[in-house]
VEXPAMAR-40710 format. One record per residue (C-alpha): residue in three letters; x, y, z. Coordinates in steps of 0.02 Angstrom, whole numbers, padded with zeros to 5 digits, always signed. Each point is the difference from the previous one (the first is absolute). Last residue first. Layout:
residues N
ALAXYZ/...
end
This chain:
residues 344
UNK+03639+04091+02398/UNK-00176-00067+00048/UNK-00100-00064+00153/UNK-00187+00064-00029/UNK-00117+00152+00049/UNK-00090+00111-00141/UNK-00078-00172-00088/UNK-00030+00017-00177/UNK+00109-00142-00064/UNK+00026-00110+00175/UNK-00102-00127-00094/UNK-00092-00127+00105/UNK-00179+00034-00093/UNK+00051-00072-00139/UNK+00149+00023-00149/UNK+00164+00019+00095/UNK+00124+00092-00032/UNK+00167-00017-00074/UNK+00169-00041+00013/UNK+00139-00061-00109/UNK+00178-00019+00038/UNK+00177-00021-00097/UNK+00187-00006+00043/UNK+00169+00001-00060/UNK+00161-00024+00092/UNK+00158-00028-00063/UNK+00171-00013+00143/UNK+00165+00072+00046/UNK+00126+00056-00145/UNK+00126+00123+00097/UNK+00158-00076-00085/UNK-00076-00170+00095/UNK+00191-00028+00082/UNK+00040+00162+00029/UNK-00177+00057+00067/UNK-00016-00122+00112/UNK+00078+00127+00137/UNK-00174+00061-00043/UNK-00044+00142-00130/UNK-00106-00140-00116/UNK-00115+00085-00140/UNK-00184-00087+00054/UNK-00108+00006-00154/UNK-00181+00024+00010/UNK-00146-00019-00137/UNK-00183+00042+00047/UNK-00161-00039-00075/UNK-00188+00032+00053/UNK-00165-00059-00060/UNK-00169+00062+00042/UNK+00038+00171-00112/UNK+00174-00008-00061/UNK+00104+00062+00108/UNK+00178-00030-00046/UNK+00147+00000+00122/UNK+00176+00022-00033/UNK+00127-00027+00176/UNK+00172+00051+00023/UNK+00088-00109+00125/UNK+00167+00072+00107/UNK+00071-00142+00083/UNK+00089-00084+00163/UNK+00048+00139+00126/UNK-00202+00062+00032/UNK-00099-00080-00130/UNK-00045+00140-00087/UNK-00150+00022-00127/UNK-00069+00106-00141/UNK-00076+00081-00119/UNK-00112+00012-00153/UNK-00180-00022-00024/UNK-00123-00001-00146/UNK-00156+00051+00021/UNK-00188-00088-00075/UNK-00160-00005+00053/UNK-00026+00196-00009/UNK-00098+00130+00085/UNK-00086+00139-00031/UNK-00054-00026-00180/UNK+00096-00111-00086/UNK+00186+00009+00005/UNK+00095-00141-00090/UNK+00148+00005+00122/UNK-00001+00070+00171/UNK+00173+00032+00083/UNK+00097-00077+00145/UNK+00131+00014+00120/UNK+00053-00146+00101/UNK+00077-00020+00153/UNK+00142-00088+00113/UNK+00049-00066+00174/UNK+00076-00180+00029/UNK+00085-00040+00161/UNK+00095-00192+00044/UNK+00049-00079+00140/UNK+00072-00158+00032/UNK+00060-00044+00165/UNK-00139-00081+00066/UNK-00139+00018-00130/UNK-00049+00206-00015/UNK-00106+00067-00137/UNK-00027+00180-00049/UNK-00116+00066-00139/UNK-00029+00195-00064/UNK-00131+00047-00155/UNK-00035+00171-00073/UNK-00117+00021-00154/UNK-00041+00142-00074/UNK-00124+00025-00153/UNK-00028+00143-00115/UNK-00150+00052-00137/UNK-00152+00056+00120/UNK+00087+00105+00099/UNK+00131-00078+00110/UNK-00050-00169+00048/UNK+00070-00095+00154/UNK+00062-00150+00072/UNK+00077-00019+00154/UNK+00098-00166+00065/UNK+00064-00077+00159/UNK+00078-00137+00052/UNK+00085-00132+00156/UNK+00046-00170-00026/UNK+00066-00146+00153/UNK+00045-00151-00054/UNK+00012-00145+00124/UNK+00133-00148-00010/UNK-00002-00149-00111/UNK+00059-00114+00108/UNK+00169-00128+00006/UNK+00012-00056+00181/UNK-00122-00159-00073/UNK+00154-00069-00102/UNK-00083-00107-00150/UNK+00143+00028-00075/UNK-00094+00070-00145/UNK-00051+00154+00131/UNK-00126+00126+00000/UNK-00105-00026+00153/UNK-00140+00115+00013/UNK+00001+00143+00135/UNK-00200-00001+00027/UNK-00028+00177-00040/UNK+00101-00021-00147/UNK-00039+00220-00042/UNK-00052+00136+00104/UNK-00088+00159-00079/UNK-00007+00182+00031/UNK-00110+00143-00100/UNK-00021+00170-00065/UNK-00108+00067-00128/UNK-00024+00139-00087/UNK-00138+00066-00142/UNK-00015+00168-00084/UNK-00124+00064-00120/UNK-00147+00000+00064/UNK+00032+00091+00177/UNK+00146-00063+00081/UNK-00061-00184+00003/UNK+00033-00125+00127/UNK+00108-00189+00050/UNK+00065-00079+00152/UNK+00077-00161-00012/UNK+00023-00133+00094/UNK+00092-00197-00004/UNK-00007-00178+00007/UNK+00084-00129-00079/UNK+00030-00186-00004/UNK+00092-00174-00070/UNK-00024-00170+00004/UNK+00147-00117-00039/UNK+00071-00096-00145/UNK+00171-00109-00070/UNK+00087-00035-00134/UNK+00176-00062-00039/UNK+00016-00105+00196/UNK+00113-00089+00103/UNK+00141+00096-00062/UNK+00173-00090+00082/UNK+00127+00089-00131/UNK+00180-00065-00017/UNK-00039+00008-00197/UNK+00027-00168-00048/UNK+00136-00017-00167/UNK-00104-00025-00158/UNK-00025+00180-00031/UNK+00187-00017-00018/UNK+00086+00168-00017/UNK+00185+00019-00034/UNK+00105-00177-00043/UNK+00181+00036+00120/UNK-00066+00113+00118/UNK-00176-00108+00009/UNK-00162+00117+00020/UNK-00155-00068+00082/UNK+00045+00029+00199/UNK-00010+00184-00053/UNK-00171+00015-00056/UNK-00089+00042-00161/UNK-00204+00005-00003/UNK-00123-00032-00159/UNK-00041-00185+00030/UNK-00058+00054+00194/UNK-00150+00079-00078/UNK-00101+00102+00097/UNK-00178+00009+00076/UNK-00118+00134+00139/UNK-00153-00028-00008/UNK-00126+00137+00112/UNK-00179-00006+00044/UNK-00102+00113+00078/UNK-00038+00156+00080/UNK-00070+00178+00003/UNK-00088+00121+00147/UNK-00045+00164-00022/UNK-00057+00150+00106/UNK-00047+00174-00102/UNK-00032+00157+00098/UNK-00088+00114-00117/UNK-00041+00192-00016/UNK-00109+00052-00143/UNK-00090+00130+00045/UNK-00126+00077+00100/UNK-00096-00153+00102/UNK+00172-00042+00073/UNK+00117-00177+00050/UNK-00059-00106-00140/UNK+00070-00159+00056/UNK+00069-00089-00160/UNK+00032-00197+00030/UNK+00122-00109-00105/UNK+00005-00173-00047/UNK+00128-00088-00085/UNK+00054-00167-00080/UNK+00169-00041-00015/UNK+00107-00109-00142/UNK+00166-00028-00001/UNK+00127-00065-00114/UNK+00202-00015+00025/UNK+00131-00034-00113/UNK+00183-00063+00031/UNK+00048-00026-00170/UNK+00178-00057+00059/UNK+00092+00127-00116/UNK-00100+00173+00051/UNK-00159+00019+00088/UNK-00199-00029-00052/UNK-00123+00089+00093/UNK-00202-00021-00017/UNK-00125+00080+00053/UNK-00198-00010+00033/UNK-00103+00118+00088/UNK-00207-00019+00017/UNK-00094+00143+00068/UNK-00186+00031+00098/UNK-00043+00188+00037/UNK-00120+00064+00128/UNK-00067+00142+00018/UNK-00103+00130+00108/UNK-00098+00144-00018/UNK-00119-00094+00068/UNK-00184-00080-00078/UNK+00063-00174-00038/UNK+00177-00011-00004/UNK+00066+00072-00152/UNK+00103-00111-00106/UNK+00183-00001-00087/UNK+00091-00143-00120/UNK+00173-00020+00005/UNK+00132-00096-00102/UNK+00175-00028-00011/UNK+00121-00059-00108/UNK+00218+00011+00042/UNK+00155-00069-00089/UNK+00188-00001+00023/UNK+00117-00064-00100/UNK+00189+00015+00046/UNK+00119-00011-00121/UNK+00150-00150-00030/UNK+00116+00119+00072/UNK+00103+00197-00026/UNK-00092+00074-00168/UNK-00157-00083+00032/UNK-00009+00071+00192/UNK-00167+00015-00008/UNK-00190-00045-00077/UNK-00153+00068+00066/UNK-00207-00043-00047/UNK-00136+00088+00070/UNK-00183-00043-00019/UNK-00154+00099+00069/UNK-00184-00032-00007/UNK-00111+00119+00100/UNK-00194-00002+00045/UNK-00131+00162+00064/UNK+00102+00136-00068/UNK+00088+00160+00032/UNK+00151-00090+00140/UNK+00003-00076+00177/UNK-00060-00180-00036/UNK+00130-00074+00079/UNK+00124+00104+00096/UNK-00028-00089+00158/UNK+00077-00139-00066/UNK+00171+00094+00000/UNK+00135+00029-00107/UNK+00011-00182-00081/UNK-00196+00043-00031/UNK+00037+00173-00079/UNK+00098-00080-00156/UNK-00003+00140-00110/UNK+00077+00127+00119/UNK+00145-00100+00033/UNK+00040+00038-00160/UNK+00191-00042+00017/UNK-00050-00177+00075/UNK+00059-00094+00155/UNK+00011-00164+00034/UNK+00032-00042+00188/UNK+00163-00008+00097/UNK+00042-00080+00176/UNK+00047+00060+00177/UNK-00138+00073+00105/UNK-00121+00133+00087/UNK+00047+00119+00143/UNK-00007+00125-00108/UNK-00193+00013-00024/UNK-00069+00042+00189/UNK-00001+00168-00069/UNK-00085-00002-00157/UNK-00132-00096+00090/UNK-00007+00152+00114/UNK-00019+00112-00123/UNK-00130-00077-00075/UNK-00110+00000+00180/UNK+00036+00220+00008/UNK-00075-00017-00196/UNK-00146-00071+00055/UNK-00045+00102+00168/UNK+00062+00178-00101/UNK-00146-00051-00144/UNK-00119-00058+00143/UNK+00006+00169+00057/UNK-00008+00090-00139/
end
């Protein structure tokens, strides 16, 4: 227990040091949950399996702007190393983001490697360390943008007219980073938690089409948690909380789902069907639908807007649907019948 109160006594002082971070937004998704790696790369490779594919795909604000598209695919493969109790996962992120009128999109796409330290010979108790970066385009299209300097009192709009703008740029790149920690364990067999703390644009990128080099991409700070647990042998609970901080944004997310075995056979089931939910605290309530369905998994969200938005998006936020497999491993590398692994 010892090393349990030593890990947990270093997350909270990541958490701490957190607020002092920056200025500047990130995507975000409603199931956050689905999309572990823009959580934290040391959450690859904690879940029931031995390799992960996951793909989540969000559209907004339809009702109020040209939407916003949002889209997210991920992969992670786990292995033990050598004779330990230890593993190590390997992951591969890719997004993309397109925004409103000027089809200002952005792609990215991070490889990952996490570490799992087993930290006791009794259970499953892991501290997780993971590092992720990569490459990141950023384009838009200047075509697709209105300004002042183009409109004539007397004629209206002119694309013809010049804009008044000095852009030196419509596209431009930059290496990005992450690192972060988690802390994961089982509650006897049936109940998993983790914990964990990450730190985003460790490098402070510059994000500018003026090519202005006081513009940066400022750090990201995330903290989470999650339980899962199974009540007899025919229920499923699943509790999930995720905080991020970027300069003076802020935003909270805390939620669950309740589930129920479909298609019993036996003991245990493949299948359960999920219902619940999710708030964003003082921007949107999102119920969530998820489907089990063996290796694969499904889930539907849909934000209903309770910002000062609200008025002008008559509550209709954003779409989001998304879809994983995992499995196990056929050779000796499987994590199948092993009692001690990193899972959730």
């Amino acid at each position: 227990m010892k090393q349990f109160y030593t890990a947990a006594a270093g997350l909270l002082c990541i958490c701490g040091l957190g607020t002092l971070a920056g200025y500047a937004q990130d995507i975000h998704l409603s199931q956050f949950y689905e999309a572990p790696l823009l959580q934290n790369p040391a959450l690859a490779g904690i879940f029931t399996g031995d390799c992960r594919v996951q793909a989540v795909y969000r559209n907004q604000w339809g009702s109020v702007t040209v939407p916003y598209q949002t889209g997210a695919l991920s992969g992670e493969a786990r292995f033990p190393v050598k004779n330990s109790s230890d593993f190590i996962t390997i992951a591969l992120q890719f997004t993309y983001d397109e925004a409103g009128t000027s089809n200002l999109h952005a792609s990215e796409i991070m490889p990952c490697v996490n570490y799992h330290k087993s930290l006791s010979e009794d259970h499953n108790l892991y501290l997780s360390l993971g590092v992720m970066g990569g490459w990141v385009d950023r384009q838009l299209d200047p075509s697709k943008l209105t300004f002042d300097n183009q409109y004539n009192p007397n004629y209206g709009f002119d694309p013809n007219n010049p804009s008044g703008e000095n852009m030196s740029v419509y596209g431009y790149h930059y290496l990005d980073g992450a690192v972060g920690m988690s802390l994961s364990t089982s509650l006897g067999e049936n109940t998993h938690m983790f914990i964990g703390s990450s730190y985003y644009h460790l490098n402070k990128p510059k994000v500018s089409f003026y090519n202005n080099s006081e513009v940066l991409l400022q750090p990201k700070w995330q903290y989470h948690a999650g339980i899962s647990s199974t009540v007899g042998d025919q229920y499923y609970l699943i509790g999930q909380f995720n905080q991020l901080v970027q300069g003076t944004y802020s935003e909270t997310m805390i939620g669950g789902l309740a589930g129920v075995a479909l298609l019993k056979q036996g003991l245990q089931s493949n299948m359960a069907l999920y219902l619940g939910g999710f708030l964003r605290w003082k921007d949107a309530l999102i119920p969530v639908v998820k489907l089990d369905m063996g290796n694969y998994n499904l889930g539907l969200s849909y934000d209903i807007n309770i910002s000062k938005l609200a008025t002008a998006s008559h509550t209709v936020g954003g779409f989001e649907i998304s879809l994983s497999w995992k499995g196990f491993f056929t050779n000796q590398n499987s994590s199948l019948n092993k009692v001690k692994c990193p899972r959730f």
